[in-house]
Steps between C-alpha positions, in 0.01 A plus 500: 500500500212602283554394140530847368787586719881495402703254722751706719802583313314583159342788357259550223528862366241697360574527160316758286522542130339235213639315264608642147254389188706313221815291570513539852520179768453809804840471640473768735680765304169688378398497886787690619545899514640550202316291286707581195735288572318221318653676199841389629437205701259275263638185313212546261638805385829461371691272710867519561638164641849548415563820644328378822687206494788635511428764769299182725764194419796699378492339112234421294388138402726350283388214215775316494498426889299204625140573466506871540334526183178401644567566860702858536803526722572196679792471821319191604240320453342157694255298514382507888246446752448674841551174828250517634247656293319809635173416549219654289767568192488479147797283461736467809474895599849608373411853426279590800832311676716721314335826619485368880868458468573797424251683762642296779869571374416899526593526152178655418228689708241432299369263191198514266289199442148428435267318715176340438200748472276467827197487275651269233827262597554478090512934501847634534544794743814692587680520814797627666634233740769617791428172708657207353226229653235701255632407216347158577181644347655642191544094390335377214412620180245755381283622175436858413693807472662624818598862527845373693703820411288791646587304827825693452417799576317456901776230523784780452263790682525269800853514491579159378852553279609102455204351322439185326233456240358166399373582102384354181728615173307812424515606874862453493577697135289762651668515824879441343385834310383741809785326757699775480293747607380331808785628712515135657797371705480138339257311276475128461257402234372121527324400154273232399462410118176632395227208355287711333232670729122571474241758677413327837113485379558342182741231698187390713357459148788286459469270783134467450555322216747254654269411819140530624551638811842772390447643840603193687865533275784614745831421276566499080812472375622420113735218571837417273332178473238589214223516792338767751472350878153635666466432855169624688403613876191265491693195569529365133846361417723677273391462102726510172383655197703442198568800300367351192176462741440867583245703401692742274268513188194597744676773655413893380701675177660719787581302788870523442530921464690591214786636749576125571447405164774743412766488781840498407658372828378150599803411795546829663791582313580847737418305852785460710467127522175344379284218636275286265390164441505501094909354493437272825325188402328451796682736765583842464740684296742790604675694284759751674560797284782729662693538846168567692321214349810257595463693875134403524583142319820458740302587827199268474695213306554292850128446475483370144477206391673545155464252214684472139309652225365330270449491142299311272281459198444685196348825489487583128131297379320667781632846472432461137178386604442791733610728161271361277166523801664902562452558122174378479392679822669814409298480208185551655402110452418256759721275628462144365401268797695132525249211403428312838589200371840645499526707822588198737798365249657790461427601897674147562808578286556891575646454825716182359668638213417858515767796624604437845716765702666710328359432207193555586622851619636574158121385372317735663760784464496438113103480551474814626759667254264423175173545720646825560608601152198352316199702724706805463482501149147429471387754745773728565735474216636892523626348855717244358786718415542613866342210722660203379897495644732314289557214776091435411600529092809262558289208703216533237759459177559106517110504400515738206372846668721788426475856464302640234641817365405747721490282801797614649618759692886555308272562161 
């Protein structure tokens, strides 16, 4: 089958529209007929977690229960691992599993994924996938913005009712927004915590500068170990970069967009059950979120291999750290590079004594609570009153960021 071609049982759509200047990650919304609805549907708008979390989960996340402060709504949650792995996934291939499930069940007719560009296996493009075997080549993670939501429309126009949709956190406020108006039977949405995301040009930038020959790199992945795994289709074995070790200070002002810079949603807080790697030290973790999150969980649980969390470490010096490096980078200054003396001590000891599990969940939650509050301020501080939720305001208080007056929306 020529490279260019969709495997049988998939569907790319032709999706018209562009993208929306400003705060936009091109969802899909602004592609659709009524293009309005990004009014509506956009988390970078004014975002309204509780009231969908209470029409998605039933309740809305409460504080005082387990880690729902950083997490959202939580019926279950696990540390897992798909036996045997799927070959050519990220982790172990729980949510591409997930979706086959439930295509193979008959619960849905339909699910939206993205595949690997033909032109460009790091370029997201959207699909609609009615053969469960096709979802083989929706494994594996991509970097650029993929327009996932105008695959809504052709996917309903072709009479598909029970859909799935696989979708990053703004996909999923957006689509959590618009759901009732799609006239569908039955929606399952499968999310994956979003890790910050790039334009897929300035991510070959990216690996450039972490190999000579970038085109020969088949599989990246940010590990919970403090490291990114590269493996190559040239024959060269796998290679660990310590975070520490990465490029970062090379990389252009913009390569992280300001969208990601300012998202309020880090775990897919309005997915029906969510599938990450941030909580599993090492496998993958899976958080079900209401009754059809525990029916995807329950159905695919005889092939997991599930593990106890775990939980370890400190988080507080390097979120602190990561405060003090957001301030100075909000700023407009340049991010102080470690002395290379230093970079293979502290490499050494991150992974050792460093947040583990859980923990290191929490981290990067926190992280991305002050990241979020501190950019909006500098470059879109009339935003802060309606952008920031208060589950971002109540994660970012143990580090002394509240609400300036005016900030909030109950002013």
């Amino acid at each position: 089958m020529p490279k260019d071609l969709p495997p049988p049982g998939m569907t790319v759509p032709q999706l018209g529209g562009a993208a929306r200047p400003g705060l936009c990650t091109d969802c899909g919304i602004s592609r659709m007929g009524d293009g309005r609805a990004c009014g509506r549907a956009c988390q970078f708008i004014q975002p309204d977690y509780e009231t969908l979390e209470v029409r998605v989960h039933g309740r809305i996340a409460d504080p005082a229960q387990g880690d729902e402060a950083f997490f959202g709504v939580t019926r279950t949650m696990l540390r897992a691992r798909l036996s045997p792995s799927a070959p050519g996934a990220q982790w172990s291939g729980i949510t591409t599993a997930l979706a086959a499930m439930l295509l193979d069940q008959g619960a849905v007719d339909a699910v939206l994924a993205v595949r690997p560009h033909p032109d460009d296996r790091w370029r997201p493009e959207p699909v609609i996938v009615t053969d469960a075997a096709a979802l083989a080549e929706c494994r594996g993670m991509r970097m650029g913005y993929a327009p996932t939501l105008a695959a809504l429309e052709p996917a309903v126009a072709a009479g598909h009712r029970r859909i799935a949709v696989i979708g990053i956190p703004c996909q999923v406020y957006a689509l959590r927004q618009i759901e009732a108006e799609l006239g569908l039977d039955r929606l399952y949405v499968i999310g994956t915590p979003c890790s910050d995301n790039t334009t897929t040009e300035a991510f070959h930038e990216f690996l450039a500068l972490l190999d000579t020959r970038p085109e020969t790199i088949s599989y990246l992945e940010f590990r919970a170990d403090y490291r990114v795994e590269l493996r190559f289709d040239d024959g060269r074995p796998t290679r660990l970069v310590p975070f520490l070790k990465l490029p970062i200070s090379k990389l252009r002002a913009d390569f992280f967009p300001m969208t990601c810079k300012t998202c309020v949603d880090y775990t897919n807080r309005l997915a029906d059950i969510t599938v990450g790697y941030m909580g599993g030290d090492g496998d993958q973790w899976v958080i079900a979120r209401n009754a059809r999150g525990a029916e995807m969980l329950a159905g695919l649980r005889p092939r997991l291999d599930v593990a106890a969390l775990t939980d370890r470490g400190k988080r507080g010096g390097a979120v602190k750290g990561f405060l003090a490096n957001t301030e100075r980078a909000a700023g407009g200054l340049p991010l102080r590079a470690m002395p290379d003396w230093a970079r293979p001590i502290v490499a050494f000891l991150q992974p050792r004594i460093g947040p583990r599990g859980l923990e290191f969940a929490r981290a990067r939650v926190e992280m991305k609570a002050i990241e979020t509050i501190l950019h909006l301020r500098r470059a879109y501080p009339a935003r802060v009153k309606n952008m920031v939720p208060a589950h971002v305001w109540r994660v970012a208080a143990r580090y002394g960021l509240a609400p300036a007056p005016g900030e909030t929306r109950d002013e």
